[in-house]
C-alpha positions in Angstrom: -116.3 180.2 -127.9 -119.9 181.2 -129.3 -122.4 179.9 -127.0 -125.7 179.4 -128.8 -128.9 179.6 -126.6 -131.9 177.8 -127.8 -134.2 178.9 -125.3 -133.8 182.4 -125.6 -132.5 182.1 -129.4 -129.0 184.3 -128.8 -125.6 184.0 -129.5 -123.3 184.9 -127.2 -120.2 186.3 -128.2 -117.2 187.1 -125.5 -114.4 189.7 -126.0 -111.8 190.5 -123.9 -109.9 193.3 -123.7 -106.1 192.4 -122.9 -102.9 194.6 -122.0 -100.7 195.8 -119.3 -101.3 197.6 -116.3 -102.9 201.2 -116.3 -102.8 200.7 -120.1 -106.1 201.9 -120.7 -108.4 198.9 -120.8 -111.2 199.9 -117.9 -111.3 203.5 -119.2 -112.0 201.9 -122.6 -115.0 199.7 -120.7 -116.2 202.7 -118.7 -116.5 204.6 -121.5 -118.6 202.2 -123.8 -120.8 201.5 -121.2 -121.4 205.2 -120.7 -122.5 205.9 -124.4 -124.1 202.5 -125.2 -127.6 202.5 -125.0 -129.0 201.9 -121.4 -131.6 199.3 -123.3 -129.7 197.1 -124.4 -126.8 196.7 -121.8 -126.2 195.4 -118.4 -124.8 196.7 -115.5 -121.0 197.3 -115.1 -119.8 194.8 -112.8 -116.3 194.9 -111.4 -114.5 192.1 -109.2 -111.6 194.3 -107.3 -108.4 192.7 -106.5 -106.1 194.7 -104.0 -104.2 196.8 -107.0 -106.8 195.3 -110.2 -109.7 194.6 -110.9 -111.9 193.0 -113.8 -114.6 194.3 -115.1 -117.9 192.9 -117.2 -120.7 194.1 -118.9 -123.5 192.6 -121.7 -124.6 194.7 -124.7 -127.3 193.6 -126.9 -127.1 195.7 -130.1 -131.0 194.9 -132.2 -129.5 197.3 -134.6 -127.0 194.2 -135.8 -130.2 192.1 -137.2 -130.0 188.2 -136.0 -128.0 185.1 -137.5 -130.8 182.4 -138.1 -133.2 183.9 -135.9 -130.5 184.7 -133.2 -130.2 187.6 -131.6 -126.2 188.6 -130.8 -125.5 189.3 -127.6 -121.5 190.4 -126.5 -120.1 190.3 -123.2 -117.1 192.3 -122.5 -114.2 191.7 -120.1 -111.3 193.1 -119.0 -108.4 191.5 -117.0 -106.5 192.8 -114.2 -103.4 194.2 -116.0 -100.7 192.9 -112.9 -98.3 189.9 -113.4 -99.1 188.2 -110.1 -102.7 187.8 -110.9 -102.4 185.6 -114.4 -104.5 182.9 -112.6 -107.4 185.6 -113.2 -105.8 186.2 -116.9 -106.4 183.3 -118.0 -109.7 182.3 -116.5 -111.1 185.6 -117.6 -109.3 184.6 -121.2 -111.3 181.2 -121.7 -113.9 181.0 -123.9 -112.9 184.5 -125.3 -114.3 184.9 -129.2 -112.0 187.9 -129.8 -109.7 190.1 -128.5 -108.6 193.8 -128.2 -105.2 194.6 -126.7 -104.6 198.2 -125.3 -101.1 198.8 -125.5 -99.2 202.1 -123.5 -97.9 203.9 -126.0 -95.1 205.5 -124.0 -91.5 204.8 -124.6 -91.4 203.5 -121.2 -93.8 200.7 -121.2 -92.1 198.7 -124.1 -91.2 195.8 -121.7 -94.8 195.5 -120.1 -96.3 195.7 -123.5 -94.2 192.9 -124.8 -94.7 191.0 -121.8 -98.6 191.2 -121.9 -98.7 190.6 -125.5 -96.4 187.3 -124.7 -98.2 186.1 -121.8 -101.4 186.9 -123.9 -100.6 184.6 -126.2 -99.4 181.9 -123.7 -103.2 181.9 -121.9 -104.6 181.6 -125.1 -102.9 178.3 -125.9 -103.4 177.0 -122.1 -106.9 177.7 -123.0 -107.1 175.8 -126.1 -107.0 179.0 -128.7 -105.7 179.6 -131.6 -103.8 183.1 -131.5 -103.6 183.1 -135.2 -106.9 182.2 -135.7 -109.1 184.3 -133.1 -109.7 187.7 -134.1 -107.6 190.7 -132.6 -107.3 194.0 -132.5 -104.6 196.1 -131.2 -105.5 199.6 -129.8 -102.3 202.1 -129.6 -103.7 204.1 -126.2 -102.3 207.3 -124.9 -101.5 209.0 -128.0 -101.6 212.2 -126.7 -98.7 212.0 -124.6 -95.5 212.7 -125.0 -92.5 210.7 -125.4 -94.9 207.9 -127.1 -93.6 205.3 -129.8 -94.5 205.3 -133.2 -96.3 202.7 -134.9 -94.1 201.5 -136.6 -92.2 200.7 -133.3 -95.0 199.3 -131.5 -95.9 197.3 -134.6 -92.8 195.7 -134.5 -92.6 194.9 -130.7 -96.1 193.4 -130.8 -97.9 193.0 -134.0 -96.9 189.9 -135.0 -99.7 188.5 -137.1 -99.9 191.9 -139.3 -103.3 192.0 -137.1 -105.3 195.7 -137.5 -104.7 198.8 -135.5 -106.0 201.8 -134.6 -105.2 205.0 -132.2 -106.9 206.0 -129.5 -107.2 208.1 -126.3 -109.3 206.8 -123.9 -109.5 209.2 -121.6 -111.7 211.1 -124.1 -112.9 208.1 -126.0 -111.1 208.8 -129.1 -111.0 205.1 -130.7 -112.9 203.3 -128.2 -116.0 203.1 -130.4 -113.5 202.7 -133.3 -112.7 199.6 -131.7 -115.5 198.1 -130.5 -116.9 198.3 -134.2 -114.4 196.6 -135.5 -113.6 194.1 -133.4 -117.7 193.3 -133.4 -117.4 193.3 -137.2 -114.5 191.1 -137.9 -115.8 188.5 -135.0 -119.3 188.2 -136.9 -117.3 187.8 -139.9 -115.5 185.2 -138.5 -118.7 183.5 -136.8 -120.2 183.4 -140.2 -117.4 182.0 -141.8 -116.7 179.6 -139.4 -120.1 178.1 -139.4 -120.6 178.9 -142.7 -123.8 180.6 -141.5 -125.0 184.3 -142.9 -126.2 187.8 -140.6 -129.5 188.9 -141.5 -129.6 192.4 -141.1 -132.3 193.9 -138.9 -133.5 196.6 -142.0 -133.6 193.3 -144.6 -135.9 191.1 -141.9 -138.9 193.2 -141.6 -138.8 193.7 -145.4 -137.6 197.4 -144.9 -135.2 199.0 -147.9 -131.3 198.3 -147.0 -129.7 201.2 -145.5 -127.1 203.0 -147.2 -123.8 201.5 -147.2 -121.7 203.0 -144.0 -118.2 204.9 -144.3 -115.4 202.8 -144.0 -113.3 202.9 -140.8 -110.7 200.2 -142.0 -107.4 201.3 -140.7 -104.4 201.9 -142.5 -103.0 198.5 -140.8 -103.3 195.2 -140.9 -104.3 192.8 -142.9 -105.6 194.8 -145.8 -104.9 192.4 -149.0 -106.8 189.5 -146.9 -109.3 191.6 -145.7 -109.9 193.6 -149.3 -110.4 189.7 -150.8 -112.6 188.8 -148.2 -115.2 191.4 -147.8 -115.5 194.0 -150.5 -115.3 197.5 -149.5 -118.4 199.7 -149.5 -117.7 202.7 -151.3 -115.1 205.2 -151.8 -111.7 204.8 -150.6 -111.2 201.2 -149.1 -108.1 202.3 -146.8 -108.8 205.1 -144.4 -106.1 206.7 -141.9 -107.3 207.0 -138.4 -106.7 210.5 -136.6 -108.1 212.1 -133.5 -111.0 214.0 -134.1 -112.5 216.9 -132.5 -115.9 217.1 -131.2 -117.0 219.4 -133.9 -116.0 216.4 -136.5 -116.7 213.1 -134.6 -119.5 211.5 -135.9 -120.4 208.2 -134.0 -122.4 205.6 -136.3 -122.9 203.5 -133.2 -125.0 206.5 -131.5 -126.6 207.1 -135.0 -127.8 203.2 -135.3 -129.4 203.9 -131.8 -131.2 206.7 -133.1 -132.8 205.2 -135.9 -133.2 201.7 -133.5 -135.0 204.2 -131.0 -137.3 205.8 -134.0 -138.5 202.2 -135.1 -138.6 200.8 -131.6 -141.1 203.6 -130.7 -143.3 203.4 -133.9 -143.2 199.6 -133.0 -144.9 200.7 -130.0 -147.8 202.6 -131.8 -148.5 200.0 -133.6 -148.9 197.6 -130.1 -151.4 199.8 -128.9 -147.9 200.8 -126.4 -147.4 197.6 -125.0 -144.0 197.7 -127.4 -141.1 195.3 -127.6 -139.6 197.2 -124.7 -141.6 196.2 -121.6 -140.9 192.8 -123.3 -137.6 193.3 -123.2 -137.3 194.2 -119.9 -139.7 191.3 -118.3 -137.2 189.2 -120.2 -134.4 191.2 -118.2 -136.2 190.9 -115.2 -137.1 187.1 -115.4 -133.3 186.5 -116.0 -132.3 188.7 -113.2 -134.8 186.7 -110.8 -132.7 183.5 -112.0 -129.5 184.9 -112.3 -130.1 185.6 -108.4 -131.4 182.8 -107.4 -128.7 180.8 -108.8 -126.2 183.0 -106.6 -128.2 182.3 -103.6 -127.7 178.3 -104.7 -124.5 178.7 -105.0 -123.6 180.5 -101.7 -125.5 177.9 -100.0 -123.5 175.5 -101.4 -120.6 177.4 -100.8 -121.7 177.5 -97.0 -122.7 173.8 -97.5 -118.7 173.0 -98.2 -117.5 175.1 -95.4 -119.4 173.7 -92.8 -118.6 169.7 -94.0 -115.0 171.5 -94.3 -115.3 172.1 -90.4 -116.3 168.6 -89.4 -114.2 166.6 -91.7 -111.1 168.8 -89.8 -113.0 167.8 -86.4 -113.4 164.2 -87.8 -109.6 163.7 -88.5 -108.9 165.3 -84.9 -111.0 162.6 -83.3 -109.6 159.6 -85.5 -105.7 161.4 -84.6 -107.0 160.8 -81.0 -108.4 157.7 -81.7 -105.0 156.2 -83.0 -103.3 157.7 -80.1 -106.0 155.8 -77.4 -105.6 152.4 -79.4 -101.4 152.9 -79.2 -102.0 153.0 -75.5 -104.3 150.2 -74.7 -101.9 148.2 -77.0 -99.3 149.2 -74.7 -101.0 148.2 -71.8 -102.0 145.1 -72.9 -98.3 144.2 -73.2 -97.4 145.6 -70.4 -99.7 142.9 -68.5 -98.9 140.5 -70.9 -95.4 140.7 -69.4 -96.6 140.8 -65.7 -98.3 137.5 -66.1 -95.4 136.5 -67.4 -93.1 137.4 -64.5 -95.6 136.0 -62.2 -95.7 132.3 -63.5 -91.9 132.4 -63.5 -91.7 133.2 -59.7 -94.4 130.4 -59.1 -91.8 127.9 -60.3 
């Protein structure tokens, strides 16, 4: 669910990244937050169960532009990939905006794949989502290995909604950034139509010439009709095969925005006399921070608050269970003479 801040005029928009077990979906978080730029992200938090754990992180991209004067702000999440800790699942699952689920492509892990994708689908309806209407991508991980299905297969087993695809290999970062992009790109879509609201682009807001049109990255899969009718291609072709690429090939338009962000943030900074956007920025960060921590000290006192009434409500309900037991016996002994007096009056006669 988009959560629109007045007060600091952003939109925040949540994606999780769902799928089985050692699938690949913290590699796929470690990895963007290693290539992002350190500006405009947070730090990488992680909440460890004993064989999971989730992780979290913010990203800010300026490079997007703003929706009515709002900047967009993403937070990413993975869940723990283990059965036994769906609780987590599907808290970590509400409010999600999109999704991206990182199947194993091995032979092996057909049932846990189905199994995620089912349960997947299960927490989004306990948390009030549409699973036909919420954005998703599905990321085919491990392609590298052997003894991997083809996509067809894996299409079959868990694509259900003909939602789009693409290859990857985590462990190098092949399709990660593939991805995020488009997972980013059909969720502002989708915001936009939804609330029937358009993106400004940064370039077109400060009156700057548009950019040149990027190269497609739409997959092969998915949706291609729906998506064709909806948003025009670019240029050239509109259907693109994903492979691997090698380094010598791999162009990252992500890392190229930052460049070009970078170049216009710095002559932004000349023209400030250096105070810049940046140290902005950052007292922004840090004023946030300074909240952000005071609320956690608020709410471990209050977490030590309910601990401690905890204690003396148990302490409480000891005395009053020694209470009733004291009352049971001075009730006893008040019948007890009752029934002496009794006895003595009868003698008397």
């Amino acid at each position: 669910m988009a959560l629109f801040n007045y007060a600091t005029k952003e939109i925040t928009l949540k994606i999780v990244y769902y799928g089985p077990g050692l699938s690949g979906k913290t590699t796929n978080l470690q990895y963007l937050h290693s290539v992002l730029n350190a500006s405009s992200k947070g730090k990488l938090l992680s909440l460890s169960t004993e064989a999971d754990r989730t992780l979290f992180f913010d990203f800010l991209p300026v490079e997007l532009g703003k929706i009515r004067d709002f900047s967009v702000r993403f937070q990413l999440y993975t869940v723990p990939g283990q059965v036994r800790y769906n609780a987590t699942r599907r808290i970590v699952l509400k409010g999600a905006d999109a999704v991206v689920f990182v199947a194993d492509s091995q032979r092996e892990m057909r049932d846990q794949n189905i199994e995620s994708r089912n349960n997947m689908r299960e927490n989004l309806l306990a948390n009030n989502i549409d699973p036909e209407e919420i954005p998703v991508v599905f990321q085919y991980n491990k392609r590298d290995l052997k003894d991997i299905a083809s996509i067809e297969e894996l299409n079959g087993d868990l694509n259900v909604g003909n939602h789009h695809v693409l290859e990857g290999k985590a462990i190098d970062g092949t399709g990660v950034e593939d991805a995020f992009r488009l997972i980013s790109k059909l969720l502002l879509q989708h915001i936009s139509k939804k609330h029937k609201i358009a993106i400004e682009p940064a370039e077109e807001r400060k009156g700057a010439p548009p950019p040149p049109p990027p190269v497609s990255h739409k997959p092969v899969y998915g949706r291609a009709e729906r998506e064709a009718s909806a948003v025009p291609p670019a240029s050239g072709p509109s259907v693109e095969k994903i492979r691997p690429r090698t380094r010598q090939e791999e162009t990252i338009p992500l890392q190229d925005s930052r460049t070009e962000f970078g170049d216009r943030q710095k002559r932004a900074e000349a023209a400030l006399g250096g105070s810049g956007a940046a140290s902005v920025s950052q007292a922004s960060v840090d004023r946030i921070a300074g909240e952000v921590e005071k609320i956690r000290e608020i709410l471990n006192s209050l977490r030590e608050s309910f601990s401690a009434m905890s204690t003396e409500m148990k302490a409480l309900s000891e005395i009053r269970k020694t209470q009733d037991e004291t009352n049971k016996l001075l009730r006893d002994l008040r019948d007890f003479f009752a029934g002496l007096k009794t006895k003595r009056r009868w003698f008397r006669f």
